[in-house]
C-alpha distance (Angstrom), angle and dihedral (degrees) to the residues before:
residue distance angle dihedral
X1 . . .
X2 4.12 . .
X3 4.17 81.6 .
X4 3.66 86.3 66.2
X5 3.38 101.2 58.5
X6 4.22 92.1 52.1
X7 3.31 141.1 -80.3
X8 4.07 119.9 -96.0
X9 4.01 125.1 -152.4
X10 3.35 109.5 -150.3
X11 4.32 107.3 -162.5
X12 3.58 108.7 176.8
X13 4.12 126.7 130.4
X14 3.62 89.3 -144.2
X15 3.96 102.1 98.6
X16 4.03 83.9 -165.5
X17 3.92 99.1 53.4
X18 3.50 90.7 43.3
X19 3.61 97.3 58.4
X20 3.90 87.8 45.4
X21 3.71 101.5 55.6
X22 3.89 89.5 32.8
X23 3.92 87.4 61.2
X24 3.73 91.2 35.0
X25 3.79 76.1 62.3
X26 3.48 105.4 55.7
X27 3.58 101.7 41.8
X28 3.87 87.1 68.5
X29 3.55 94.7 43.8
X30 3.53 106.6 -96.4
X31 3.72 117.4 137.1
X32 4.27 106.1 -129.7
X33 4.05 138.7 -164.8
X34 3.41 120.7 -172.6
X35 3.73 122.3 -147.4
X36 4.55 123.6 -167.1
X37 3.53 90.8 -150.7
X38 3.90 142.0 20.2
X39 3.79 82.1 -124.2
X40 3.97 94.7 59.7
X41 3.67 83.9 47.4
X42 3.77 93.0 56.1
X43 3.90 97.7 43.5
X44 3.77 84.7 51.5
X45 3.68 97.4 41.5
X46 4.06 111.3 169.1
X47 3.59 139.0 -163.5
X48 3.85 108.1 -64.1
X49 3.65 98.1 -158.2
X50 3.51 116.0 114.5
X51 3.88 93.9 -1.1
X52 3.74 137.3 88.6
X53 4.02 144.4 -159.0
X54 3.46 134.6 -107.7
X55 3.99 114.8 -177.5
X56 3.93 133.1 160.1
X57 4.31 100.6 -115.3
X58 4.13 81.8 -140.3
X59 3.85 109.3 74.3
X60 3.39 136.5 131.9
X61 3.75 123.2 -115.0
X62 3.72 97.1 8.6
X63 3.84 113.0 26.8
X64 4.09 119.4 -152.7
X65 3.31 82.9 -113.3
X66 3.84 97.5 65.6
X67 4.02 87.8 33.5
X68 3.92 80.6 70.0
X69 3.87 96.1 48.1
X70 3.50 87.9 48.2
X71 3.83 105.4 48.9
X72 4.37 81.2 46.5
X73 3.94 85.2 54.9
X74 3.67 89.6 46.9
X75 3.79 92.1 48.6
X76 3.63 79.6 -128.4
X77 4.51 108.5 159.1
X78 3.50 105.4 -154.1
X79 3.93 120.7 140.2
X80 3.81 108.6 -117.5
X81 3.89 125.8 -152.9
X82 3.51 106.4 -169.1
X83 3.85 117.5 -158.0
X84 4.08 125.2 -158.2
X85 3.60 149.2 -174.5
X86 4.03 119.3 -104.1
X87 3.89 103.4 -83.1
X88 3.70 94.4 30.0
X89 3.82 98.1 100.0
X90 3.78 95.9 115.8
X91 3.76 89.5 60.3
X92 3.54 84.1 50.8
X93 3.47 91.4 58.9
X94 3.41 94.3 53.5
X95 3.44 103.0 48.3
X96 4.35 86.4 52.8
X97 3.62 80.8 51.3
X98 4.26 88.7 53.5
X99 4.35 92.2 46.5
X100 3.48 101.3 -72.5
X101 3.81 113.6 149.7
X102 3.77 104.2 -156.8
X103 4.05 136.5 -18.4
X104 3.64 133.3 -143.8
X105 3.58 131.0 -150.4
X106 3.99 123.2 -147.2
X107 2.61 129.2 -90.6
X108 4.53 91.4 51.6
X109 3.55 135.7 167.8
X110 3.87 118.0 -117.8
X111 4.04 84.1 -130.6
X112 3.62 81.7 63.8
X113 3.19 105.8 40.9
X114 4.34 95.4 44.0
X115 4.20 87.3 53.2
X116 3.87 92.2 47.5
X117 3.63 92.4 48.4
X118 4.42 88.0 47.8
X119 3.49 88.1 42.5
X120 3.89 89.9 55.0
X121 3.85 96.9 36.3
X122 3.72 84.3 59.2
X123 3.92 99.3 36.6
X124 3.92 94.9 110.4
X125 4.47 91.3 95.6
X126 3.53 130.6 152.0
X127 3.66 125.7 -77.3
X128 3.55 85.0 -121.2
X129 3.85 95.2 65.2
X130 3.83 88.9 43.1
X131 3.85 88.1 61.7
X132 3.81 90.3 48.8
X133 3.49 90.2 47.6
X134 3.77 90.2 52.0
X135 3.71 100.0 55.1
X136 3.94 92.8 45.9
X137 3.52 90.4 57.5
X138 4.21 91.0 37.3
X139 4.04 86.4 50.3
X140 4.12 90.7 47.8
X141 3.82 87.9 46.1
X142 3.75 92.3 56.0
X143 3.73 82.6 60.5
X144 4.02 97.5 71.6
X145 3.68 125.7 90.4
X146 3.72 113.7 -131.1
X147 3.07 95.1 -106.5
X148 4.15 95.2 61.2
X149 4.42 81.3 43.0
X150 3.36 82.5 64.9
X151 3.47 101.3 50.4
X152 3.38 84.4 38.1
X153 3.96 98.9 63.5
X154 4.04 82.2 43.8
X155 3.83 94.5 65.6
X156 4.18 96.4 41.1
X157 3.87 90.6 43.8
X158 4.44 73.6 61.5
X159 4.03 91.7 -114.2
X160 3.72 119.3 159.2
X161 3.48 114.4 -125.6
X162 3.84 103.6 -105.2
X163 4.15 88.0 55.4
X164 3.92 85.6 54.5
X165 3.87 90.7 46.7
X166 4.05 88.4 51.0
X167 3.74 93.4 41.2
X168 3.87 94.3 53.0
X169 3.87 92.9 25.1
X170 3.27 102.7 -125.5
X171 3.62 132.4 120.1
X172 4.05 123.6 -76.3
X173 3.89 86.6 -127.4
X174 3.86 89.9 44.3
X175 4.43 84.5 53.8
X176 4.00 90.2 50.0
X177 3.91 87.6 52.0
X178 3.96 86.2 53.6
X179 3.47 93.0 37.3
X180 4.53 96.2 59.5
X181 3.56 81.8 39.7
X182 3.97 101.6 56.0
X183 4.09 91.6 33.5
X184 4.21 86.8 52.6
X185 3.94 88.6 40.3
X186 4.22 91.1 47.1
X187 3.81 94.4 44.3
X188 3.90 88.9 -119.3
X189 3.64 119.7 155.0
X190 3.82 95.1 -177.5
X191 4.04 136.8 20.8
X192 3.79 90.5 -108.1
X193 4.18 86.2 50.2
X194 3.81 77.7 67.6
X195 3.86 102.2 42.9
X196 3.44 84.4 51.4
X197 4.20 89.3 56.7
X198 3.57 90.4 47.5
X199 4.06 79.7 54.4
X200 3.12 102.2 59.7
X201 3.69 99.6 35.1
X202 3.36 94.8 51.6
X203 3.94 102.3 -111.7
X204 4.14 90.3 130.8
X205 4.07 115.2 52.9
């Protein structure tokens, strides 16, 4: 039965995550492989259908970040979660920008992690509910001032607040005010919610 609902690679060089989200995993019913290395992965490279990726973006010899390039060179289409360190949101941002679906950022809850992973397992839609999506997030867009657009293209361009405060000069507190406000106005419960937006909208080329 767990087959049925997908099939989650798990690429991580921590032997101790691994086992944690891969039994995470299971006990909701989701079939999981665990892999040491985004190399090992690659060598052993599966079936993608109904299955998706979740890799740490910091590894050594083959970061997630060059996992993504090299699935796009590959023409591989797999759904990949990426998951990174506190700080790391530009890389983040970068690796949405390479395919990426969504991106995590230690420490997570397992709520989170479980309806990313569902939301990814099922990410192959209809271009008809891409275009809803689009307007809904183009009609909650046209809700900003410019002033929260601004901060706005500061947090999906993976800037940490004080940068978007200097950019815009305005104070950091002043960009945390903007910030609640744009993520309540955009629906977003989470920074990647919104680099997703930008995705689909077409704010990040």
């Amino acid at each position: 039965m767990a087959a049925e609902k997908g099939l989650v690679h798990i690429i991580d060089d921590d032997d101790a995550l691994r086992e944690s989200l891969a039994f995470l995993l299971r006990t909701a019913a989701i079939e999981a492989k665990s892999y040491a290395s985004a190399t090992a992965f690659l060598e052993a490279l599966p079936d993608p259908s109904l299955s998706c990726v979740i890799t740490d973006v910091r590894m050594p010899d083959m970061s997630g970040i060059d996992l993504l390039r090299r699935l796009k060179e590959l023409k591989v289409a797999v759904s990949v979660i990426v998951i990174t360190g506190h700080g790391d949101v530009a890389l983040a941002v970068e690796a949405m920008k390479i395919g990426a679906v969504d991106f995590l950022e230690k420490p997570f809850d397992d709520e989170v992690l479980l309806a990313s992973v569902e939301a990814a397992l099922q990410q192959h839609g209809g271009q008809a509910r891409r275009d809803s999506e689009r307007a809904e997030i183009d009609s909650r867009l046209r809700t900003l001032s410019a002033r929260e657009r601004d901060v706005l293209g500061g947090l999906v361009a993976g800037r940490a607040n004080k940068q978007i405060a200097f950019d815009l000069g305005i104070s950091p507190r002043t960009v945390e005010i903007y910030r609640a406000n744009l993520m309540n106005k955009m629906q977003a419960g989470s920074l990647s919610d919104l680099v997703r937006m930008a995705l689909v909208i077409g704010m990040l080329e």
